[in-house]
VMD Tcl script that draws the C-alpha trace (Angstrom):
set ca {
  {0.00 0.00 0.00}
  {1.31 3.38 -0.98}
  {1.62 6.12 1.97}
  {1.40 9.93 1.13}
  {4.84 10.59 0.66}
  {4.97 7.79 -2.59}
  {2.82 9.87 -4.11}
  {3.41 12.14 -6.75}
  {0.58 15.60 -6.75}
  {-1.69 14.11 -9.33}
  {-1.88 10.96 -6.98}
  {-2.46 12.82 -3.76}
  {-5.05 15.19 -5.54}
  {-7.23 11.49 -6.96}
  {-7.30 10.17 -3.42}
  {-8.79 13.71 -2.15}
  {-10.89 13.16 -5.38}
  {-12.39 9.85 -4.88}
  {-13.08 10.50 -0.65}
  {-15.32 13.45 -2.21}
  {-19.03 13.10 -2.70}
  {-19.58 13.72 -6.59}
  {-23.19 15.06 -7.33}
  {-24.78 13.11 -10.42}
  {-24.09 14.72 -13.82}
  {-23.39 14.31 -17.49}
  {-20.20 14.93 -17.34}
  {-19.39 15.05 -20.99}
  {-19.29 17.87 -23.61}
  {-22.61 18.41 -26.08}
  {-20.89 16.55 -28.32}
  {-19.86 13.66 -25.85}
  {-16.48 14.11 -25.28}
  {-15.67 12.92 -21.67}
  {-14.16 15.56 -19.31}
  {-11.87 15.07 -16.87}
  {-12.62 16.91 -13.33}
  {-9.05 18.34 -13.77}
  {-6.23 18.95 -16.23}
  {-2.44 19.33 -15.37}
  {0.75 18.37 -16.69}
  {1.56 15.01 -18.22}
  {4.07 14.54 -15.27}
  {1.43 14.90 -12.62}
  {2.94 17.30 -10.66}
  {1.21 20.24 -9.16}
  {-0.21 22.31 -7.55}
  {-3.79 20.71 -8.32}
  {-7.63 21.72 -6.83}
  {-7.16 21.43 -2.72}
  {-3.52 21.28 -2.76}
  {-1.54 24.24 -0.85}
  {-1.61 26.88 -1.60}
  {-5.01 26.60 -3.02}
  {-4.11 28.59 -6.33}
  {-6.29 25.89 -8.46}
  {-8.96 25.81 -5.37}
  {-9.84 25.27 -2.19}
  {-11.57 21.43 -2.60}
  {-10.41 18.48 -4.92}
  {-13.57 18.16 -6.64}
  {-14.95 21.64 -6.83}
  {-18.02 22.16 -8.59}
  {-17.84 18.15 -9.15}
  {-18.89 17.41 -5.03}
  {-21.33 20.81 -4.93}
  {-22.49 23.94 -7.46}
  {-21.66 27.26 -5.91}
  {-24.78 28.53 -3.45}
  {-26.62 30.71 -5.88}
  {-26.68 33.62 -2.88}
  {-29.04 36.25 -4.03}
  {-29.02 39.69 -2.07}
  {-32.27 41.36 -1.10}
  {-34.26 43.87 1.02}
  {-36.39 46.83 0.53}
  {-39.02 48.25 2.15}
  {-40.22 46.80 6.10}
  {-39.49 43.09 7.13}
  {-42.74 41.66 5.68}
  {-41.93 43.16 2.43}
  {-38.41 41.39 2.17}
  {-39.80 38.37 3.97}
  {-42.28 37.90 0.41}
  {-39.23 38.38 -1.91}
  {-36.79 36.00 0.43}
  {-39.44 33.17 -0.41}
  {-39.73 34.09 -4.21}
  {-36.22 33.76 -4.36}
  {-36.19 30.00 -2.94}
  {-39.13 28.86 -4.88}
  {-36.97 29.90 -8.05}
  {-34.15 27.99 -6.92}
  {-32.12 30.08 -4.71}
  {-30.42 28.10 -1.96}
  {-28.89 31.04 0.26}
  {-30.22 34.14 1.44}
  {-27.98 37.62 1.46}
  {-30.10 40.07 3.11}
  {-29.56 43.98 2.50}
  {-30.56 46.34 4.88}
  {-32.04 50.11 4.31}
  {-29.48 53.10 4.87}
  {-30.72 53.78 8.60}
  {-30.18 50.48 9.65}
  {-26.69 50.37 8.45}
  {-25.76 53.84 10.41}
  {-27.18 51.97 13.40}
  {-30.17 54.54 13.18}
  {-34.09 53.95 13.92}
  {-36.39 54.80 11.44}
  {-38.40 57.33 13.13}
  {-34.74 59.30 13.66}
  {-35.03 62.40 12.16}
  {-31.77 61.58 10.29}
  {-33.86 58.80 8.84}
  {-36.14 60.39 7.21}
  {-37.08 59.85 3.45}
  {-34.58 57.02 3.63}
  {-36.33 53.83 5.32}
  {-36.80 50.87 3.80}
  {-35.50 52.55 -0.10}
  {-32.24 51.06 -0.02}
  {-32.84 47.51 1.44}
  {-34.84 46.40 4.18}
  {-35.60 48.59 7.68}
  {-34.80 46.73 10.75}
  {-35.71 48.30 14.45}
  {-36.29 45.61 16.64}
  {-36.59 41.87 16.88}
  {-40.25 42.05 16.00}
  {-38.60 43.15 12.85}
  {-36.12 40.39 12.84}
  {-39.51 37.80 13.21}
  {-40.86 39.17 10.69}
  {-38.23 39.04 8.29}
  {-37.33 35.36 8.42}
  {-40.78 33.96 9.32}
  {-41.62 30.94 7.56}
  {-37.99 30.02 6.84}
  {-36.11 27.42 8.40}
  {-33.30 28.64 9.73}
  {-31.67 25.60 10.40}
  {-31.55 24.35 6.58}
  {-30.12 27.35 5.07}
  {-27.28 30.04 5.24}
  {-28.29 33.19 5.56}
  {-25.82 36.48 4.65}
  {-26.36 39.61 6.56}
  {-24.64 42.67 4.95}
  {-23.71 45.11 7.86}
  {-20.85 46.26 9.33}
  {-21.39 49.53 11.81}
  {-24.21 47.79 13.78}
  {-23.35 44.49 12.90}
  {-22.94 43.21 16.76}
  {-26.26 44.44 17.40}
  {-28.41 43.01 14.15}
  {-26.43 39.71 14.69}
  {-28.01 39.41 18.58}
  {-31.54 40.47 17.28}
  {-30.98 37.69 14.39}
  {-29.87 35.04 17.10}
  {-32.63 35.97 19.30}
  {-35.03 35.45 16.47}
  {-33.37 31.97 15.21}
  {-34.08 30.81 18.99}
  {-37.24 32.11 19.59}
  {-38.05 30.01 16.48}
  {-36.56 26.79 18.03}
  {-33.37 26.83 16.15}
  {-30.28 26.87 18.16}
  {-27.84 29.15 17.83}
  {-25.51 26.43 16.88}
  {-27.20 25.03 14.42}
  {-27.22 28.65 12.37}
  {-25.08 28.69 9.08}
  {-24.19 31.94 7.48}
  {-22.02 34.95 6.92}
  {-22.10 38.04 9.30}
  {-20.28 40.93 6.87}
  {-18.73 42.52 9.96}
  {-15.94 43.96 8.27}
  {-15.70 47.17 9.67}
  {-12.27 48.33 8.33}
  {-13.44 48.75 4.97}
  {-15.78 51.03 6.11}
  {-13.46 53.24 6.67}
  {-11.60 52.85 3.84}
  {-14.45 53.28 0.87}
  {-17.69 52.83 2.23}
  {-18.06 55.16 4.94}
  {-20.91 53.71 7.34}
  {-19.30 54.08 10.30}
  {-20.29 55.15 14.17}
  {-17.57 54.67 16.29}
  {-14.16 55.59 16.55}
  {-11.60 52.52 14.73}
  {-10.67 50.58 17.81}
  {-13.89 50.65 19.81}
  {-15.38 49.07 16.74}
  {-12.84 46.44 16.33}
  {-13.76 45.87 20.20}
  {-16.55 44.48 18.76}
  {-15.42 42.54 16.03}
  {-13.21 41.02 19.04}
  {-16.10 39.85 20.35}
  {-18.31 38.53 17.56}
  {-15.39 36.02 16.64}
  {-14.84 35.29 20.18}
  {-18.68 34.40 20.78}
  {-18.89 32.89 17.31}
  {-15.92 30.83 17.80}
  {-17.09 29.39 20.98}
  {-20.82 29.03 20.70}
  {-21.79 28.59 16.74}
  {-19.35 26.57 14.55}
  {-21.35 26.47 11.30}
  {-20.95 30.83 11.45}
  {-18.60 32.66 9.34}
  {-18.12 35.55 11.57}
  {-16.34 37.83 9.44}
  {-16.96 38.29 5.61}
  {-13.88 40.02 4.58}
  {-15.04 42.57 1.85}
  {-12.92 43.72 -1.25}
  {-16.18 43.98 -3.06}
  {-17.64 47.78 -1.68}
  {-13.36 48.59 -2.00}
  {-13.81 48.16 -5.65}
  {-16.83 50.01 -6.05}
  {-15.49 52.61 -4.44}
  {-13.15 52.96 -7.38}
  {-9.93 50.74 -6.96}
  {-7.86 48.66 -9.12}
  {-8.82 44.91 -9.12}
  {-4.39 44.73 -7.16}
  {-6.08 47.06 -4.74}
  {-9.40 45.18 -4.07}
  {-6.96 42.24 -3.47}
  {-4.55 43.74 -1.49}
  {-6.71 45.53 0.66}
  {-8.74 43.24 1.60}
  {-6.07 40.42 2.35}
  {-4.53 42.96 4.71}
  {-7.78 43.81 6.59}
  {-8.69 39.53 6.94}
  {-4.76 39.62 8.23}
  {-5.38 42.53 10.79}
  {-8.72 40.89 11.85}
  {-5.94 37.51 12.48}
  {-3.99 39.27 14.60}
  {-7.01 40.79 16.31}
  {-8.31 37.29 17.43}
  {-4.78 36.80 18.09}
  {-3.93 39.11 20.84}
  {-7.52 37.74 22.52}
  {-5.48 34.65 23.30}
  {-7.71 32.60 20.92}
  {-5.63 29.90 18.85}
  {-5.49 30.69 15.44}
  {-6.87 27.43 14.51}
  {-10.09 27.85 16.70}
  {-11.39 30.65 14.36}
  {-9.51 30.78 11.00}
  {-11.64 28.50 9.15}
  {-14.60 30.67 9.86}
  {-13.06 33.71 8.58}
  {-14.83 33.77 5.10}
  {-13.85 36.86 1.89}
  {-16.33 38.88 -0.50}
  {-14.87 39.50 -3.69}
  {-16.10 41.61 -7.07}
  {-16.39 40.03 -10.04}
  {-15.66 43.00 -12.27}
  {-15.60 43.33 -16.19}
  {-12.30 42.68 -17.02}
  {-12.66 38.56 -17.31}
  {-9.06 37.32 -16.91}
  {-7.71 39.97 -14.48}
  {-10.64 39.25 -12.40}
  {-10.01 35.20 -12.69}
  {-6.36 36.14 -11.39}
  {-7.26 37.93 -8.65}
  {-9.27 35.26 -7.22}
  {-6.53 32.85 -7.46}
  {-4.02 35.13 -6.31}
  {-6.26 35.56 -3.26}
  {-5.98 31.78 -1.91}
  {-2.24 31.61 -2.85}
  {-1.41 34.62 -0.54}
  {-3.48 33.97 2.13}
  {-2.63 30.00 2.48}
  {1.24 31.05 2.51}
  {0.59 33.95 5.13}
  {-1.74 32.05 7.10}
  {0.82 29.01 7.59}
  {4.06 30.92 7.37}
  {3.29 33.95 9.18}
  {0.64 33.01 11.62}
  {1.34 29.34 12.37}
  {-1.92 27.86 11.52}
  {-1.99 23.92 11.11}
  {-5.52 23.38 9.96}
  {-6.09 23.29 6.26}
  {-9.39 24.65 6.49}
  {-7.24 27.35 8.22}
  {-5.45 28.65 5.21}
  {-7.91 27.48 2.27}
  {-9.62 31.24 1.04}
  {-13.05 30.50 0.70}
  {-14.93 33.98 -0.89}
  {-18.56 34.91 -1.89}
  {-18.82 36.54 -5.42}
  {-21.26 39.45 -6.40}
  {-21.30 41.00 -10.17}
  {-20.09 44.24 -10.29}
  {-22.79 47.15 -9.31}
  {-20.36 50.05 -10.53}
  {-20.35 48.74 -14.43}
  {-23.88 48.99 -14.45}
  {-25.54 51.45 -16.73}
  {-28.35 53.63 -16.51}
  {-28.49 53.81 -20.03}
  {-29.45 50.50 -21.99}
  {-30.02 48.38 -19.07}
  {-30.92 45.13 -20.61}
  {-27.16 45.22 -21.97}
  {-26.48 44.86 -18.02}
  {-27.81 41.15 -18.81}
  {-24.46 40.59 -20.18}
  {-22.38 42.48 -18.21}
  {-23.44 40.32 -15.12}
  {-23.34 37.32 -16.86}
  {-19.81 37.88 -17.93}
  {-18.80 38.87 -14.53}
  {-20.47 35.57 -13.14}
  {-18.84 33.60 -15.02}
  {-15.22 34.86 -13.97}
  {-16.61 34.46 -10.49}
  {-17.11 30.56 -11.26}
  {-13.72 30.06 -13.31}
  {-11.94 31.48 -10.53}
  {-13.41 28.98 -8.07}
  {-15.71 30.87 -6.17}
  {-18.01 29.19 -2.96}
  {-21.25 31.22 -3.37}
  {-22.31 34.19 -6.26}
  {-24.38 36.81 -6.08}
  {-25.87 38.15 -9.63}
  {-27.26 41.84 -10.18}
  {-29.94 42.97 -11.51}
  {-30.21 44.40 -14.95}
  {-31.89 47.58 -13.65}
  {-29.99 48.13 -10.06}
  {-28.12 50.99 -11.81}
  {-32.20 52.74 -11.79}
  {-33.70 51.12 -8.10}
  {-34.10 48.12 -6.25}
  {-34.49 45.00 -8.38}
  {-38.10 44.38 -9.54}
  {-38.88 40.49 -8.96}
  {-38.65 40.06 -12.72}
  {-35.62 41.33 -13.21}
  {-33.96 39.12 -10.19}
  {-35.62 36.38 -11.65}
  {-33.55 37.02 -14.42}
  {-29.86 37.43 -12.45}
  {-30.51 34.00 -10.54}
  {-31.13 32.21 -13.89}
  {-28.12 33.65 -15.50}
  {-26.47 31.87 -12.80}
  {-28.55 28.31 -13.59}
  {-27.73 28.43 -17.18}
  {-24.01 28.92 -16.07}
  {-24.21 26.08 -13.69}
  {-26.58 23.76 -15.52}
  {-25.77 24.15 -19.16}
  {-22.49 25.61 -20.19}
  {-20.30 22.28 -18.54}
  {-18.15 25.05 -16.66}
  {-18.54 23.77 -13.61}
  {-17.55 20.48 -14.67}
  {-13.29 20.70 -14.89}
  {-11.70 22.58 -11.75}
  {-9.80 25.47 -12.47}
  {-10.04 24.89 -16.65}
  {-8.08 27.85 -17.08}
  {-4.93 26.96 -15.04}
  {-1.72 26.41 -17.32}
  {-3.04 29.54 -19.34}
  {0.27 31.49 -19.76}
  {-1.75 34.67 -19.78}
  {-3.84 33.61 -16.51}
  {-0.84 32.57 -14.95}
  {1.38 35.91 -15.34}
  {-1.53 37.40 -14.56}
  {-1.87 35.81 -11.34}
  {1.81 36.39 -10.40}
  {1.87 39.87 -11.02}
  {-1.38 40.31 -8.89}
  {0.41 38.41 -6.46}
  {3.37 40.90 -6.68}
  {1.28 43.98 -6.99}
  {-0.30 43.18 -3.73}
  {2.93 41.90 -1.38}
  {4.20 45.88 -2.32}
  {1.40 46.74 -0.58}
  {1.36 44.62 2.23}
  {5.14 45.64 2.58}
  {3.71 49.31 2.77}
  {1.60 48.34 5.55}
  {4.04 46.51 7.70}
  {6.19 49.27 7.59}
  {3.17 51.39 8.55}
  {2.27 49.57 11.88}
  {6.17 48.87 12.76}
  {5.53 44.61 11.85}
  {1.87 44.30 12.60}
  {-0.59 44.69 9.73}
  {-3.38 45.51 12.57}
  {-1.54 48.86 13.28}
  {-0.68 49.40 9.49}
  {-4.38 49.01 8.49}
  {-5.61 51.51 11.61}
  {-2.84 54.19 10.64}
  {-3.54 53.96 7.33}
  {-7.26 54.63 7.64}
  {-6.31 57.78 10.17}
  {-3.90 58.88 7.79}
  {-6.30 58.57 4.85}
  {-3.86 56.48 2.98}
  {-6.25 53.87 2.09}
  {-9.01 56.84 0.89}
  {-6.37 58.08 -1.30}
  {-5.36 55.50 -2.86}
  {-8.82 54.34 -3.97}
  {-9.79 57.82 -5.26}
  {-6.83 58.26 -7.57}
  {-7.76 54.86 -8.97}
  {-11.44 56.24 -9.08}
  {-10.35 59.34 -10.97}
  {-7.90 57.89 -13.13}
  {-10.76 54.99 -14.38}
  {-13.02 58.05 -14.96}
  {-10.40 60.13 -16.73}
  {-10.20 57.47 -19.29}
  {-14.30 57.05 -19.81}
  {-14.42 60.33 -20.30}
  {-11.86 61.06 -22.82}
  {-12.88 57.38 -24.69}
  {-9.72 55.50 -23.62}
  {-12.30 53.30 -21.99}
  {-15.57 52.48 -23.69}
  {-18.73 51.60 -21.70}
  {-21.44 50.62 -24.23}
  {-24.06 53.14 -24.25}
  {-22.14 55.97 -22.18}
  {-19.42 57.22 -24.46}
  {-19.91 54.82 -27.61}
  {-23.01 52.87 -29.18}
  {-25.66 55.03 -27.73}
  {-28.34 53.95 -30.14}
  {-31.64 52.84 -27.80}
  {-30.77 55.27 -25.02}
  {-33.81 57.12 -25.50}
  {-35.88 53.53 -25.64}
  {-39.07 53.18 -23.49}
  {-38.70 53.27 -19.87}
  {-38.59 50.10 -17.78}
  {-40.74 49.33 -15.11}
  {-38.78 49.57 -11.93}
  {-39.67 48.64 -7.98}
  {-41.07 51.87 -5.95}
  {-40.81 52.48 -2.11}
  {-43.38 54.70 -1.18}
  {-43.85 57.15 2.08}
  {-46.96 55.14 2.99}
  {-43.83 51.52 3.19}
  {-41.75 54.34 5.33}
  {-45.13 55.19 7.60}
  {-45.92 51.36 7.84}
  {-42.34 50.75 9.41}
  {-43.04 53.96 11.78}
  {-46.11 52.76 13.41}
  {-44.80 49.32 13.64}
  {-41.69 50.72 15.86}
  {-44.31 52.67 17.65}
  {-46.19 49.34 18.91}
  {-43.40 47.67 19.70}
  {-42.38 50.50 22.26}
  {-45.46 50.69 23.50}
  {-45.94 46.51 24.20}
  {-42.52 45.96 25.81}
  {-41.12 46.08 29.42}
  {-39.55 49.85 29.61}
  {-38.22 48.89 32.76}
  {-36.33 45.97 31.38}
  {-35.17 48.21 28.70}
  {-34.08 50.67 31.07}
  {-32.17 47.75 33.46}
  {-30.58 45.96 30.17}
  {-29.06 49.31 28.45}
  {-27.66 50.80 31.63}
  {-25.86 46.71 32.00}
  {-24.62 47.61 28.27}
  {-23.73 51.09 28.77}
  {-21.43 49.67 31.89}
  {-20.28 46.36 30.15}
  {-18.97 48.84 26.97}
  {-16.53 50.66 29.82}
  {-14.91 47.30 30.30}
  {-12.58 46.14 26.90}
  {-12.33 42.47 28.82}
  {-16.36 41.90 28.97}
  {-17.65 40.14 25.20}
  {-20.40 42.36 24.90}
  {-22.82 39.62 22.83}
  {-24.43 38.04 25.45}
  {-26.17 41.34 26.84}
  {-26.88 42.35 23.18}
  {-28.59 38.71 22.79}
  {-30.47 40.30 25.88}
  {-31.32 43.47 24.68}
  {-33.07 41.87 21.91}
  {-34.96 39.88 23.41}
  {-36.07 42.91 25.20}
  {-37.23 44.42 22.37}
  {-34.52 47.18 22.51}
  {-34.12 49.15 19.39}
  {-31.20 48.87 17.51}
  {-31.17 52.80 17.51}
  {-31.17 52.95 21.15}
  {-28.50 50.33 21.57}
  {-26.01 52.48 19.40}
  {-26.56 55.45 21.16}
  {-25.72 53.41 24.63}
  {-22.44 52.41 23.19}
  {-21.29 55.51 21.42}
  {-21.84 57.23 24.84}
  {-19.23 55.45 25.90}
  {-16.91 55.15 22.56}
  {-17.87 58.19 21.38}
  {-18.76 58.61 17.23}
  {-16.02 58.44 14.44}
  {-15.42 61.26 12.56}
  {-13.25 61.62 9.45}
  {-10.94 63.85 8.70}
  {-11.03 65.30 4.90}
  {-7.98 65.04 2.74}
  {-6.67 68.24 1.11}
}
mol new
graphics top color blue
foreach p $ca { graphics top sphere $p radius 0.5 }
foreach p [lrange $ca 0 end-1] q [lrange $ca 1 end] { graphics top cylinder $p $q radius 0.2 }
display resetview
């Protein structure tokens, strides 16, 4: 019997191959060609799909053992709105819920805040309370799905009402699968919903991988995001360095809480664009599990394969959207989807042909999760891992992403004196990171508007523009009253004294950097504590971030 070490890569790879659970498929071209699940060279060495460093993959089989989770991302007006579309979504053949939430709920706001106004519910879906969380996810069984939640700012404090909810239903909190987004450095570094000040809100960051770590192993705790970095206007080396460096500053985060980096690595979980340019894109996303395999093992010690193999959720690019022409967007996203599955992604998210006008109308997300079925069901993709590795152009490609982002991660060593954590903090305060994304944004602008870049039906083939318009999804101020007088019975039904008792424990709890603050915020939800009222606790004790300009 050969052992491991008699084995050449191709060898190791067919054992991993054959333990895997293959799902039952044609796997032949249209014309009946047999496919192999993976190519290589005739030598059979490697690297091959789930070898280190995960270049070609994070699993042997890939799409062979399990399809991506077609993820689709939705949310608009109260919790019972969102609740009917969730349902749509899995009677079409979604199998994963990403839930977006309105602009007051991501600044930790309520909706009857003045602040709020004109804004709840337009954006993706108001939450207040629990009642709201009940509503959201009633019907759905928590237990057989993953659900997404795409917050960062109040992302402690949504996460409690969510767990509260699951529990109230009779699901255990361990028995929850999903993705908490939770990534608040990128907030400061593109997308801008933040409250408090940098460190008080890793704090509690601290403590949702601490609790998550200890009390729900199906949750990814973290979703590191490159994919609002990109929007914001960087390069796709950007987007990947970035991102890399803010999942390595979260590492040493859970690090210097004494937990082992083996007890919460293989939770950590990324969120990448899938952006217009097709190979560069399809590089990045190899480059990704490359760097972070060889950092996680060589720089941070961890053991555990699931430790170092990137894992990443996919959504189509909202920035290449046009206003103008928006079937075209059809194809846009279905490009973009594709480079999401050639470069191995775990779960995709497809926009909307008329996001670039207001909230997808069910029709039109119809449409994005069946671009995603005819990828997965009829073009054979999915059926050879990593078909374009051995591609000299992919390859280079991936190298010099590789390169392009180890400058940077040299940049932000030097920044924090060896630690990334302090590089990444000191470059938000400096505005480094800002910078850097808005001379990427202007110089990708520059070159639309002078035609060095053409975008079909902006500055070239503008025939149709002035076509009929398309019937889009309307929030109204009567969804926004709704969502009012529903926060207005739930403050008048609950305990005010309980309210009272289990924000002053909070307020106290915040003073204290040792105390995980998730178990009281599991409490305050099941108080019925608003999610506006539990910010405001906190930042009386953090205080509220804000940025300074550059000049």
């Amino acid at each position: 019997m050969s052992t491991p070490g008699d084995l050449n890569p191709r060898e190791l790879w067919q054992q991993a191959f054959d333990a895997s659970r293959i799902r039952e498929a044609d796997y032949s071209t249209m014309s009946g060609i047999p496919l192999q699940p993976v190519y290589g060279p005739a030598d059979g060495s490697g690297p091959y799909p789930g070898e280190y460093p995960y270049t070609r993959g994070p699993y042997a089989s890939m799409y062979r053992s399990k399809l991506w989770t077609m993820r689709m991302f939705a949310g608009f007006g109260t919790a019972e709105d969102t609740n009917w579309r969730f349902k749509e979504i899995l009677k079409s053949g979604g199998d994963g819920l990403s839930t977006a939430f309105d602009m007051p709920t991501l600044l930790g706001l309520d909706s009857d805040d003045p602040m709020s106004l004109g804004e709840v519910g337009r954006c993706g879906v108001a939450i207040d309370t629990l009642a709201d969380m009940e509503d959201l996810y009633a019907g759905i069984d928590l237990g057989a799905i993953t659900t997404s939640m795409t917050i960062n700012s109040p992302a402690a404090p949504i996460f409690a009402m969510f767990i509260a909810q699951a529990e109230k239903a009779g699901v255990h909190r361990a028995r929850l699968g999903g993705t908490l987004q939770n990534d608040i450095l990128k907030e400061y570094q593109a997308q801008k919903e933040f409250v408090f000040p940098p460190r008080q809100s890793m704090r509690l960051v601290r403590d949702t991988i601490s609790f998550t770590a200890a009390e729900m192993p199906r949750w990814n705790s973290i979703s590191i995001s490159g994919y609002h970095i990109r929007e914001a206007g960087s390069t796709a080396a950007e987007e990947l360095a970035f991102t890399l460096a803010n999942g390595f500053a979260y590492v040493e985060l859970a690090l210097q809480a004494g937990l082992p980096i083996d007890s919460f690595a293989p939770r950590l979980s990324f969120f990448f664009n899938a952006h217009i340019d097709f190979f560069e894109e399809i590089a990045k996303y190899r480059a990704a599990r490359r760097i972070w395999a060889r950092w996680m093992k060589e720089r941070y010690g961890a053991q555990l394969e699931r430790s170092m193999q990137l894992r990443f959720h996919t959504q189509t690019a909202g920035v290449s959207l046009t206003a103008q022409q928006p079937e075209v967007n059809i194809v846009r996203t279905a490009i973009e989807a594709l480079a999401g599955v050639l470069g191995g992604t775990q779960s995709l998210h497809t926009n909307s042909m008329d996001e670039a006008l207001a909230l997808p109308t069910e029709k039109s997300a119809r449409i994005a999760l069946r671009t995603q079925q005819v990828i997965g069901y009829e073009t054979n993709v999915a059926h050879v891992a990593d078909p374009l590795g051995g591609s000299w152009y992919v390859e280079e490609l991936t190298d010099e992403m590789e390169r392009q982002a180890e400058e940077i991660f040299a940049q932000l060593d030097e920044f924090g004196s060896g630690s990334i954590l302090e590089g990444c903090i000191k470059g938000i305060e400096e505005n480094w990171f800002q910078g850097r994304i808005a001379d990427s944004a202007y110089e990708l602008e520059r070159k639309i508007n002078n035609g060095q870049r053409i975008v079909v039906g902006v500055n070239r083939f503008t025939e149709g523009n002035d076509d009929g318009e398309m019937e889009l999804l309307e929030i109204t101020n009567e969804d926004e009253a709704r969502q009012l007088k529903r926060l207005d019975m739930v403050r008048h039904d609950r305990n005010q004294a309980a309210v009272d008792e289990v924000l002053a424990k909070l307020a106290t709890e915040a003073a204290d950097p040792e105390i995980n603050l998730m178990p009281t915020l599991i409490e305050a939800a099941t108080t019925y504590v608003s999610l506006g009222e539990i910010m405001n606790t906190m930042a009386g004790v953090f205080g509220r971030h804000v940025e300074v300009p550059t000049i």
